[in-house]
MMTF fields as JSON, N, C-alpha, C and O atoms, coordinates in Angstrom:
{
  "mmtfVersion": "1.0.0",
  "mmtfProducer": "UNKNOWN",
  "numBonds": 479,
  "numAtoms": 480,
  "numGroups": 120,
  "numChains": 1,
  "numModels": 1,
  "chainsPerModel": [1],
  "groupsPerChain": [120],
  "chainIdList": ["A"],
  "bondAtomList": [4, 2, 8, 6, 12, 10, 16, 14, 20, 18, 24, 22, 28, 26, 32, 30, 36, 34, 40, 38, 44, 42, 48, 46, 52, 50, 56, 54, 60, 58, 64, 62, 68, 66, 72, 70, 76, 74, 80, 78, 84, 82, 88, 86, 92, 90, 96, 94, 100, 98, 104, 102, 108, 106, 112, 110, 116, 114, 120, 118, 124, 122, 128, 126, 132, 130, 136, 134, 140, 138, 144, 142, 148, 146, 152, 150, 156, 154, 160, 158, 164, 162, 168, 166, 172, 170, 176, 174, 180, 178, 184, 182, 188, 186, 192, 190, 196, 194, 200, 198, 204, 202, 208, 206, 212, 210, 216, 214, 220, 218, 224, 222, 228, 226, 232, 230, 236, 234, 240, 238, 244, 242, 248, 246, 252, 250, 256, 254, 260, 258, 264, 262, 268, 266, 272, 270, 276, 274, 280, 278, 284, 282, 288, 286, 292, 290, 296, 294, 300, 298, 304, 302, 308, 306, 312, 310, 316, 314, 320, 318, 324, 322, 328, 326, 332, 330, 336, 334, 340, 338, 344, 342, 348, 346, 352, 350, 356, 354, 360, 358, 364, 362, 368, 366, 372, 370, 376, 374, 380, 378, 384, 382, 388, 386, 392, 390, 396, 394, 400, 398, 404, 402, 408, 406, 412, 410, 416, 414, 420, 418, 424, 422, 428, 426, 432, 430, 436, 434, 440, 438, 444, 442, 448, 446, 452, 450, 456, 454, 460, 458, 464, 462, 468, 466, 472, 470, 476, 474],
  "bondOrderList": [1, 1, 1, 1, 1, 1, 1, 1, 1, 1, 1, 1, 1, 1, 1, 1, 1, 1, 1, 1, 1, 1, 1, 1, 1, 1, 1, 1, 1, 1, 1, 1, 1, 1, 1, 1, 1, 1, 1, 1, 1, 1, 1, 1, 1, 1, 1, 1, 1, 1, 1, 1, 1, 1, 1, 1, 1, 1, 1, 1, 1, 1, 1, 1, 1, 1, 1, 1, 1, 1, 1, 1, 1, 1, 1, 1, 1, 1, 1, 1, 1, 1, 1, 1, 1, 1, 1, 1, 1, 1, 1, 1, 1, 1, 1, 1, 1, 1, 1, 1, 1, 1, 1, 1, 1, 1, 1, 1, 1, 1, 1, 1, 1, 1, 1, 1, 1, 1, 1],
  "groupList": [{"groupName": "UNK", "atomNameList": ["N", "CA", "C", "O"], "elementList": ["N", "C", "C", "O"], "formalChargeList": [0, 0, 0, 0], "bondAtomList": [1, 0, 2, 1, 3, 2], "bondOrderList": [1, 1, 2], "singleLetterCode": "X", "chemCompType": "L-PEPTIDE LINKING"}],
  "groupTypeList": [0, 0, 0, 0, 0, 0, 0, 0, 0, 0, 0, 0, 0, 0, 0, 0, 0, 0, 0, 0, 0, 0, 0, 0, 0, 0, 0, 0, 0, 0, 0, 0, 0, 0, 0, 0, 0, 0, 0, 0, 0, 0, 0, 0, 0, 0, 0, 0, 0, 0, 0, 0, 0, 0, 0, 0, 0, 0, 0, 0, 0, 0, 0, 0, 0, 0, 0, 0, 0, 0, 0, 0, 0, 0, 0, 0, 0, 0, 0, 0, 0, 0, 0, 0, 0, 0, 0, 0, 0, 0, 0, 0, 0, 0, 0, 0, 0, 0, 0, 0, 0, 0, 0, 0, 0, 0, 0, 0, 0, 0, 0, 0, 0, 0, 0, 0, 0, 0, 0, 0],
  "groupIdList": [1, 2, 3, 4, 5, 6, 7, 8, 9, 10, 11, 12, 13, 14, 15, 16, 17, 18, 19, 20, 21, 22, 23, 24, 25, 26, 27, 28, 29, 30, 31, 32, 33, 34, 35, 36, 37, 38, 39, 40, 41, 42, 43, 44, 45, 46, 47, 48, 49, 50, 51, 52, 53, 54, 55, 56, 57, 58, 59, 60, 61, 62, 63, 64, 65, 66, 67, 68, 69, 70, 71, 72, 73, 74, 75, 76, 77, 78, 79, 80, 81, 82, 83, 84, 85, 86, 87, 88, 89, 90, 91, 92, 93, 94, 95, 96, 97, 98, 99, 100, 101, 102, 103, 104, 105, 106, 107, 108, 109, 110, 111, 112, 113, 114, 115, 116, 117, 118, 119, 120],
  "secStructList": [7, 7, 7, 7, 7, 1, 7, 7, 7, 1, 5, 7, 7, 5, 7, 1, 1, 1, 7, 2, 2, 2, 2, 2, 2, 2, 7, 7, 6, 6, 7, 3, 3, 3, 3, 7, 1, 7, 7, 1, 7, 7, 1, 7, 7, 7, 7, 7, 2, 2, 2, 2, 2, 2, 6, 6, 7, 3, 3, 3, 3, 7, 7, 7, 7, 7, 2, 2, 2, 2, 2, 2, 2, 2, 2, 2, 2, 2, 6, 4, 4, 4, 4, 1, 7, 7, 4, 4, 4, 5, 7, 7, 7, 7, 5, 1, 6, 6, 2, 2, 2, 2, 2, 2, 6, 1, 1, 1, 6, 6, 7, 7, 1, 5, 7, 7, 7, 5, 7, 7],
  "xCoordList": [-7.48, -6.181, -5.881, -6.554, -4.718, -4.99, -4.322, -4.079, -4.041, -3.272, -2.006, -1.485, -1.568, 0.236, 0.339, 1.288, -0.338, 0.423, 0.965, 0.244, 1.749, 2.345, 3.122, 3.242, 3.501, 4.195, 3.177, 1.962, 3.942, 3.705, 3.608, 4.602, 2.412, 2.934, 3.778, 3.787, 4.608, 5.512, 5.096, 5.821, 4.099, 2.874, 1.587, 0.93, 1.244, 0.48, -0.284, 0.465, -1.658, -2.328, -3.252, -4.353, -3.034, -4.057, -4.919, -4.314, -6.582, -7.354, -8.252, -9.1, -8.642, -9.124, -9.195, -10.019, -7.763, -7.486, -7.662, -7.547, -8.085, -8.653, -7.561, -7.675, -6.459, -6.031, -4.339, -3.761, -3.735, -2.174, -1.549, -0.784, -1.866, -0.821, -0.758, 0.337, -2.103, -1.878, -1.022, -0.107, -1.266, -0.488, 0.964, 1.865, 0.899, 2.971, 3.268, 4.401, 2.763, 2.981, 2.836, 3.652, 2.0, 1.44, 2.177, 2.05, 3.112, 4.403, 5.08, 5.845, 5.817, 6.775, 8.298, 8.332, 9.197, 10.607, 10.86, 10.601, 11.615, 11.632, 10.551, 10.689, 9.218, 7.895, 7.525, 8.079, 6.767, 5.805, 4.735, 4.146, 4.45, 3.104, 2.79, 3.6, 1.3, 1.469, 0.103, -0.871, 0.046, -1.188, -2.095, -1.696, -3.074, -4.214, -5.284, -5.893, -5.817, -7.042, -6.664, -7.41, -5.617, -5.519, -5.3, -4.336, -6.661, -7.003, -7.839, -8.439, -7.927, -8.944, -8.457, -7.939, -8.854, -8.314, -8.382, -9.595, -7.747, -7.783, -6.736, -5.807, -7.207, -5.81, -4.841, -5.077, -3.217, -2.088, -2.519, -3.544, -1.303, -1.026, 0.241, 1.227, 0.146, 1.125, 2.246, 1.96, 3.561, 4.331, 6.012, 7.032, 5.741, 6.923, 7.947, 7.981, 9.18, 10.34, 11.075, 10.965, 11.934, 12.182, 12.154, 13.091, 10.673, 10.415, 10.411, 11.437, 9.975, 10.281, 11.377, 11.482, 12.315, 14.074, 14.493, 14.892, 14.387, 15.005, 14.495, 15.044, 12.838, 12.34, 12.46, 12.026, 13.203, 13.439, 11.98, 11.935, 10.938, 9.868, 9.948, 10.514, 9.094, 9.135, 7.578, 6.715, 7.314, 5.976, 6.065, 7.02, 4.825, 4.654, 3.134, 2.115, 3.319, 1.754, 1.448, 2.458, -0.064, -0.011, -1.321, -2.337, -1.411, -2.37, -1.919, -1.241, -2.189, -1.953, -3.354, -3.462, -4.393, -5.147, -6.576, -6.802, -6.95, -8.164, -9.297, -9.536, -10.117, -11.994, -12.039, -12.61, -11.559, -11.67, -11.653, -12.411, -10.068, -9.264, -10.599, -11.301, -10.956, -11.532, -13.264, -13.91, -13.645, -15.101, -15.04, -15.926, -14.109, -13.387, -13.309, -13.711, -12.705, -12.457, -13.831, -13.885, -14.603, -15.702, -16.51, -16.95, -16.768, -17.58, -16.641, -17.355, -15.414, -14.959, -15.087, -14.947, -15.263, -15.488, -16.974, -17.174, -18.129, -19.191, -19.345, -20.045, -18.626, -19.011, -17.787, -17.513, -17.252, -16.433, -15.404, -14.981, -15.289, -14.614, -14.868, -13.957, -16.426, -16.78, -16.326, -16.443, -15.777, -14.856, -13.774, -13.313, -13.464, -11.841, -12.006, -12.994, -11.665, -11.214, -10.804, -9.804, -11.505, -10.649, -11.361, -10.811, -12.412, -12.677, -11.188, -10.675, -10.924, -9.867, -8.653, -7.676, -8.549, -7.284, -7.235, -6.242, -8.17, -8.815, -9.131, -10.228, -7.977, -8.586, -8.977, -8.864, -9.443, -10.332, -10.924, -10.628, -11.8, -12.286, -12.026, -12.181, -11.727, -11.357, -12.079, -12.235, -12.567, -13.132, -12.666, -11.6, -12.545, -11.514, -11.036, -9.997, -12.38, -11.654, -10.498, -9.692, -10.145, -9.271, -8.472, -7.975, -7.886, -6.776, -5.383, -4.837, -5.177, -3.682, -3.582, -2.582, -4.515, -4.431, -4.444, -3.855, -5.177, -5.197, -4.018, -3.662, -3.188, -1.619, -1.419, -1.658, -0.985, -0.255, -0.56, 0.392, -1.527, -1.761, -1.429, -1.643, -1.183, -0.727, 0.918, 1.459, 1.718, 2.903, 3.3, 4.53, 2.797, 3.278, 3.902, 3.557, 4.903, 5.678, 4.206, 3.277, 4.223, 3.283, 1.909, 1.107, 1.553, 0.319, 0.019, 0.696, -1.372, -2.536, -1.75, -1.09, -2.119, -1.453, -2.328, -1.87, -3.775, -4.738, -5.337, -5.627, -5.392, -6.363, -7.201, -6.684, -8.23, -9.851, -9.838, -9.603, -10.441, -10.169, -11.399, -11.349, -12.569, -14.07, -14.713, -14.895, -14.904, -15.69, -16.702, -17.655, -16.686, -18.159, -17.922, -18.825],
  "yCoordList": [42.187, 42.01, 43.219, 44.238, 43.164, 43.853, 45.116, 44.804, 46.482, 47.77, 47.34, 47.118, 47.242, 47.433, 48.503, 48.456, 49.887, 50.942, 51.135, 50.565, 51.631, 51.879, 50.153, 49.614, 49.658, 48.223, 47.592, 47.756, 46.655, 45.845, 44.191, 43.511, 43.776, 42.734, 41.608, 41.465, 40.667, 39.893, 38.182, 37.38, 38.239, 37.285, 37.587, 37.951, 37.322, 37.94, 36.398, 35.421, 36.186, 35.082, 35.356, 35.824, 35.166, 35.854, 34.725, 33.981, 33.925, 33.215, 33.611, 32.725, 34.846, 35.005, 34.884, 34.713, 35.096, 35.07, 35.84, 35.47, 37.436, 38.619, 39.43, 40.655, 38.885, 40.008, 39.767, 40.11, 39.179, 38.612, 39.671, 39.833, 40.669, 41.945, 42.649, 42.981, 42.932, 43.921, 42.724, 43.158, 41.441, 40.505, 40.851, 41.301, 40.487, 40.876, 42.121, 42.099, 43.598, 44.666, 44.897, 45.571, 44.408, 44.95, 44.238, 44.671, 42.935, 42.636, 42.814, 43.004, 43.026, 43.75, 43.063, 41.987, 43.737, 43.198, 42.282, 42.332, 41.14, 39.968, 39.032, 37.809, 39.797, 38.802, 37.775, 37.468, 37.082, 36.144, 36.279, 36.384, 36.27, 35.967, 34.568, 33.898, 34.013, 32.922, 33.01, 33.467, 32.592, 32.28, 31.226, 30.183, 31.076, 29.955, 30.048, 28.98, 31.041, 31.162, 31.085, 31.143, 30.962, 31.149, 29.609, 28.873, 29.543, 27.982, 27.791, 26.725, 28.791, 28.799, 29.95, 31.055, 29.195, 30.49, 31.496, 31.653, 32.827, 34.358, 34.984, 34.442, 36.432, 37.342, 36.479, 35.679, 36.952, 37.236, 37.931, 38.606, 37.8, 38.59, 39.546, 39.028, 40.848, 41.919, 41.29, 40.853, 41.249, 41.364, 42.36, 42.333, 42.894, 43.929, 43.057, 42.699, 42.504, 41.744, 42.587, 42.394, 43.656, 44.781, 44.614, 44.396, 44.8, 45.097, 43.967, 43.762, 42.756, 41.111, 41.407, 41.673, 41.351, 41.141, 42.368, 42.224, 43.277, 43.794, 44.326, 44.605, 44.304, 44.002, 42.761, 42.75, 41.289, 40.453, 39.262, 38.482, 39.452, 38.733, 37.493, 37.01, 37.014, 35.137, 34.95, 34.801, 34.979, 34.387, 32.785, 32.176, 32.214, 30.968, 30.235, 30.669, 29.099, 28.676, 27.872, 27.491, 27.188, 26.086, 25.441, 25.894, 24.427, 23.599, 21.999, 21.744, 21.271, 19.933, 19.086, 18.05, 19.491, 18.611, 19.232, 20.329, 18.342, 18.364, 17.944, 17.306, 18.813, 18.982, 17.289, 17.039, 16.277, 14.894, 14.256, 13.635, 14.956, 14.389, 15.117, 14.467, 17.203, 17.351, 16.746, 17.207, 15.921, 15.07, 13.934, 13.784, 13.383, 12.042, 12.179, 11.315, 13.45, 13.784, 14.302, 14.238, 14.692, 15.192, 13.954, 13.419, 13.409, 11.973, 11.162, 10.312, 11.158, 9.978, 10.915, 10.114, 12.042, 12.719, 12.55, 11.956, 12.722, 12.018, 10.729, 10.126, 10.339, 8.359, 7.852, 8.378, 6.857, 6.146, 7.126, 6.74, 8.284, 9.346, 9.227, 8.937, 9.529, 9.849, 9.145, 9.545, 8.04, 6.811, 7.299, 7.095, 7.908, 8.983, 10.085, 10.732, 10.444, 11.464, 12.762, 13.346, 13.367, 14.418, 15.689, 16.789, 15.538, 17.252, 17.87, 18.97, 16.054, 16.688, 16.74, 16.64, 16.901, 17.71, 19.331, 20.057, 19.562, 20.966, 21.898, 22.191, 22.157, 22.694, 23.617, 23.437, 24.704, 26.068, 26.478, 26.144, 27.171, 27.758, 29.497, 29.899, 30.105, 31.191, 32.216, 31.824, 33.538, 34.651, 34.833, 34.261, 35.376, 35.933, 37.947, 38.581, 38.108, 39.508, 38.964, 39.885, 38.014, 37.224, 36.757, 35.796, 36.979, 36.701, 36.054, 34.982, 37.808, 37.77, 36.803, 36.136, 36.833, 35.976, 34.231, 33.281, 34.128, 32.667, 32.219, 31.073, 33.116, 33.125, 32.77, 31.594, 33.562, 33.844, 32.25, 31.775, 31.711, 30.324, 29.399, 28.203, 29.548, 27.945, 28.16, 27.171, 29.148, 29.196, 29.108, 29.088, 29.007, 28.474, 27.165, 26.229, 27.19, 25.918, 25.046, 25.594, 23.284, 22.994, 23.105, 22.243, 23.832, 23.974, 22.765, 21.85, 23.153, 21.73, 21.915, 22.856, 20.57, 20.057, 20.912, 21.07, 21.932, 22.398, 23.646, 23.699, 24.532, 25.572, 26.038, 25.805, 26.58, 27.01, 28.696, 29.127, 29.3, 30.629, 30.905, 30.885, 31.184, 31.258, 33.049, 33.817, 33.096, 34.354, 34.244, 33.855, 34.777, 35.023, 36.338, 37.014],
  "zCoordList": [-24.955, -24.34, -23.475, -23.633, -22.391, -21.672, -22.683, -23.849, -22.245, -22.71, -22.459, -21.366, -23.509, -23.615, -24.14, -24.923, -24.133, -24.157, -25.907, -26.725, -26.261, -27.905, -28.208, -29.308, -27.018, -27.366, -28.173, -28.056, -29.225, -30.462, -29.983, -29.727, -29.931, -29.176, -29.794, -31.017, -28.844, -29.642, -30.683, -31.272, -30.537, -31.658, -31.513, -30.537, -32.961, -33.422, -33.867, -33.845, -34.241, -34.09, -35.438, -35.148, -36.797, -37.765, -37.93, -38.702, -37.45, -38.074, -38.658, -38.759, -39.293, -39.979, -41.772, -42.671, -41.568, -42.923, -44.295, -45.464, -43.525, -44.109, -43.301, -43.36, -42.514, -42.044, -41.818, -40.787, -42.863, -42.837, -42.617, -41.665, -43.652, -43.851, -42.495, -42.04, -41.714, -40.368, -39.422, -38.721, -39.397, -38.524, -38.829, -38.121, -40.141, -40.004, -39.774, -39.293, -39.868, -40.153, -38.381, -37.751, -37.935, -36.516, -35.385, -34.239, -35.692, -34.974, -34.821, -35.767, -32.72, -32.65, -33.351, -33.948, -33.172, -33.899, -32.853, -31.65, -33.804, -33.504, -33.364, -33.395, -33.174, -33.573, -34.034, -35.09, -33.643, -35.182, -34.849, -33.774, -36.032, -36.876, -37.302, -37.942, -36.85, -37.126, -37.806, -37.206, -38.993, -40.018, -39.686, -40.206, -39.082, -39.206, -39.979, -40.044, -40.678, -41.588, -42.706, -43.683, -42.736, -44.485, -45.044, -45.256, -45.156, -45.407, -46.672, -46.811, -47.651, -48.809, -49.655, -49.5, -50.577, -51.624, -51.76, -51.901, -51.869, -51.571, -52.552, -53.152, -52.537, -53.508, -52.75, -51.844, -53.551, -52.844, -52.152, -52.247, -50.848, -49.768, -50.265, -50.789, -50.079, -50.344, -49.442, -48.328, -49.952, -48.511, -48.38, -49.068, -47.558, -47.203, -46.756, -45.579, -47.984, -47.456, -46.513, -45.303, -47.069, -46.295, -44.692, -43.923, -44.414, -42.783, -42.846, -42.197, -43.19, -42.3, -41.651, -40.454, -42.57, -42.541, -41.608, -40.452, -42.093, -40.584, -39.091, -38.026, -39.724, -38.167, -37.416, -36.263, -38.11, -37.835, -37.462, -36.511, -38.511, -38.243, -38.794, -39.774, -37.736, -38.07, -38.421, -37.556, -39.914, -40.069, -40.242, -40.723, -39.731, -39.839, -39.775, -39.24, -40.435, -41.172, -40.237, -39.646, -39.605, -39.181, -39.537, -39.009, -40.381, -40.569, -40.825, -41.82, -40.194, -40.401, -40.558, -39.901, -41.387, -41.184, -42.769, -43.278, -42.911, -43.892, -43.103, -42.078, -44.365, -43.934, -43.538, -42.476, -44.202, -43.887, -42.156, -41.412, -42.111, -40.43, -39.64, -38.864, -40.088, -39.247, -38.836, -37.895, -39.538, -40.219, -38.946, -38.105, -39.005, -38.881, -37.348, -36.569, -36.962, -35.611, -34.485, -33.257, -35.248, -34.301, -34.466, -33.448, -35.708, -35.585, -34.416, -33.885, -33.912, -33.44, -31.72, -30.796, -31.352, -30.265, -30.281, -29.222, -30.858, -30.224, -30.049, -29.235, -30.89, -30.9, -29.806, -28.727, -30.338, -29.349, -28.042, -26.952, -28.629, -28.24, -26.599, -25.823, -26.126, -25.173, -24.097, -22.939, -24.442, -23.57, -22.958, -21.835, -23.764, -23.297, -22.189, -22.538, -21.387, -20.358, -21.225, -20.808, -22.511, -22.962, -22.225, -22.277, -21.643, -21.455, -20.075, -19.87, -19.24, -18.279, -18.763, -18.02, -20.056, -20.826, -20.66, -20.617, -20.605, -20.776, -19.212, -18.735, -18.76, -17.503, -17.568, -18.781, -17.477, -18.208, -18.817, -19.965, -18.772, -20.406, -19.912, -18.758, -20.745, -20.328, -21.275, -22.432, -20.943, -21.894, -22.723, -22.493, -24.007, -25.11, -23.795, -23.615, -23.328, -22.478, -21.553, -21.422, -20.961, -20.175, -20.833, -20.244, -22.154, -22.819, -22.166, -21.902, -22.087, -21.098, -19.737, -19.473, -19.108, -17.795, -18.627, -18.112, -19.867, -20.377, -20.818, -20.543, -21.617, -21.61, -20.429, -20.153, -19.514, -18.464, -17.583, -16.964, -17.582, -16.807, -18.416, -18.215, -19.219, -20.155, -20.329, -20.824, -20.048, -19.027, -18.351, -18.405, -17.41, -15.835, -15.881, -16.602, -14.997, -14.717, -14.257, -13.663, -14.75, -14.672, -15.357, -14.997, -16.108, -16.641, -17.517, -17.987, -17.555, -18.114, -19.598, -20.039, -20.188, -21.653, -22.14, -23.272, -22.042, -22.724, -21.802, -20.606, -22.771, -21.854, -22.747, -23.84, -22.895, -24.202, -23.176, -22.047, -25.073, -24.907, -26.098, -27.328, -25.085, -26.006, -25.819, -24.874, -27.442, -27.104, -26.775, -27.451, -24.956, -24.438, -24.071, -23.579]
}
């Protein structure tokens, strides 16, 4: 991402799921944190109520789906899938070093319903 300098940035993206505590801790005030790895069983996560609350952080979870839907979904993207127009959902693929600019275009007034953000 590019240098923001001592600024905290204002979300934070944890999929690993080895790394909750630096996500909430490492968001600026008013932030979120949004959990995607934490999809399997692990310690508790320590958590500093304290700094949530008055650094004013918004953590939040997002998973809507099982090993099943995701089974279900790549079998139905090679098979009948290929019928569908989905890769022109996807206008980009962008570097993980091109972060900020991949933000910066899935904001724009107008932007594609989809933009991909691959570590190369």
């Amino acid at each position: 991402m590019a240098d923001a300098g001592d600024r905290e940035p204002d979300i934070v993206i944890e999929a690993s799921g080895h790394a909750v505590t630096d996500a909430i801790e490492g968001v600026a005030v008013g932030g979120t944190a949004v959990l995607v790895g934490s999809v399997f069983p692990a310690d508790p996560v320590p958590l500093d109520a304290e700094s949530v609350v008055r650094r004013l952080v918004t953590v939040t979870g997002v998973h809507n789906y099982t090993g099943r839907d995701l089974s279900d979904a790549v079998a139905f993207l090679a098979g009948p899938g290929r019928a569908h127009p989905f890769a022109e959902v996807v206008s980009a693929v962008h570097p993980l070093s091109e972060l900020d600019r991949a933000l910066t275009a899935a904001s724009a007034p107008g932007a594609p319903l989809r933009i991909a953000v691959a570590a190369r």
